[in-house]
C-alpha positions in Angstrom: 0.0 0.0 0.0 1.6 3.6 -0.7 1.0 6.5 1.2 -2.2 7.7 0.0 -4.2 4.8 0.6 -3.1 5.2 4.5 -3.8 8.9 4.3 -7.7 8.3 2.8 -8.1 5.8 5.7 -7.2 8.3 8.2 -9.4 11.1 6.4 -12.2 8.9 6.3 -11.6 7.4 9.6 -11.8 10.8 11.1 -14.7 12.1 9.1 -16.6 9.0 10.6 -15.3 10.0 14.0 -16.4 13.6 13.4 -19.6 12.5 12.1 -20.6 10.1 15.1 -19.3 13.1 17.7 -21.9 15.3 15.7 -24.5 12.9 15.7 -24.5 12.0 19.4 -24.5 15.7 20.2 -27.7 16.4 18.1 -29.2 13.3 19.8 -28.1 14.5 23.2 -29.7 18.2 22.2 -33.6 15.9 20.8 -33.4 13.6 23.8 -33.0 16.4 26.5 -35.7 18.6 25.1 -38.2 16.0 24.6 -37.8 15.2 28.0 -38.1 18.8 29.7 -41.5 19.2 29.3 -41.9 15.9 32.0 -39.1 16.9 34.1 -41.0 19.8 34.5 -44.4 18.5 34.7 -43.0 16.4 37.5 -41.2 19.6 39.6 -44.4 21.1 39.3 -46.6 18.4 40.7 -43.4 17.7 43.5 -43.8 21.7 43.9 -47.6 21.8 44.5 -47.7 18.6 46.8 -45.7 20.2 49.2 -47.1 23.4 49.3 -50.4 21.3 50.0 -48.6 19.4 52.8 -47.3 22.3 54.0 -50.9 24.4 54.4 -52.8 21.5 55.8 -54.1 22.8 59.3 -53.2 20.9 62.1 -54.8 21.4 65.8 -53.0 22.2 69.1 -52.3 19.3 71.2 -54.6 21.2 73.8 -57.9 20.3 71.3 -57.1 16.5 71.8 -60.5 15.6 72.9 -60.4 13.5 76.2 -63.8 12.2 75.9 -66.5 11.8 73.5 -70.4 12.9 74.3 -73.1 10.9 73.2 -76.0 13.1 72.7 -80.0 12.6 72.0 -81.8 14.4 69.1 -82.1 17.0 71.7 -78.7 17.6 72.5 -79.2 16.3 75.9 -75.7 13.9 77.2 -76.4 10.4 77.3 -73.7 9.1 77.9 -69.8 9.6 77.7 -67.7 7.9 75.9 -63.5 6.9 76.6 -61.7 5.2 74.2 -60.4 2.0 75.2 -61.3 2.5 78.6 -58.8 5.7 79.9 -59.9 8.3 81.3 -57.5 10.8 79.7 -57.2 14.7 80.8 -55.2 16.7 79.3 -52.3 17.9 81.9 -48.7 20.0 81.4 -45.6 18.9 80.8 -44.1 19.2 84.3 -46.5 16.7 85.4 -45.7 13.8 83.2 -43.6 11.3 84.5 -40.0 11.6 83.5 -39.9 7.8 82.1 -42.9 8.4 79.8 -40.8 11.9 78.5 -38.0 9.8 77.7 -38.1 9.4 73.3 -35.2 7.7 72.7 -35.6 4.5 75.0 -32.9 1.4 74.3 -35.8 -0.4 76.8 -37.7 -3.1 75.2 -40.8 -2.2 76.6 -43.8 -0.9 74.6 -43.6 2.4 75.0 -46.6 4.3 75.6 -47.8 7.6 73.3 -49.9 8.9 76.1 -46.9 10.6 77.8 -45.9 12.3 74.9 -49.5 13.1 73.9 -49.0 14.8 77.2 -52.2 13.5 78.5 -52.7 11.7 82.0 -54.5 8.1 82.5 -56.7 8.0 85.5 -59.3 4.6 86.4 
């Protein structure tokens, strides 16, 4: 072979080097901006769902109701109601045992929500 049948193979091989580099570039440049619109379809639901999250109202631990009324048509009490059997009344956190205040317990122990709720069990 003479010289400049090894110089066409390096022209050629370099035009097909050039024209693969400019081809992935120009699919690089379709693919991206066929996909913005759902990248931005998708921040925008993200966006809104947290905003939503972020408004929802939540009430003060003070409006944990610690009994439930059961009224006639009149509004008369019939009866009251405790869940589960507790008589819960809503106390301060000074008066809540210092074991039920504890959160991060290694103890094995069911721990119970009522302290932390900071509600008072009474039979």
């Amino acid at each position: 072979m003479n010289s400049r049948g090894k110089s066409n193979r390096k022209i050629t091989a370099t035009r097909a080097l050039a024209g693969l580099a400019a081809f992935s570039v120009l699919a690089g440049i379709l693919v991206s901006a066929a996909l913005l619109p759902v990248a931005d379809v998708v921040g925008i639901a993200a966006r809104d769902a947290a905003q939503t999250f972020n408004n929802l109202s939540v009430p003060d631990l003070a409006q944990i109701p610690s009994r439930s009324a059961i009224v006639d048509s009149s509004g008369n009490v019939i009866a009251y109601y405790y869940p589960n059997h507790i008589y819960r009344s809503p106390v301060t956190y000074n008066r809540i045992s210092p074991a039920s205040r504890t959160h991060g317990s290694t103890s094995t122990a069911p721990s119970t929500s009522v302290g932390r709720c900071a509600l008072s069990a009474r039979t």
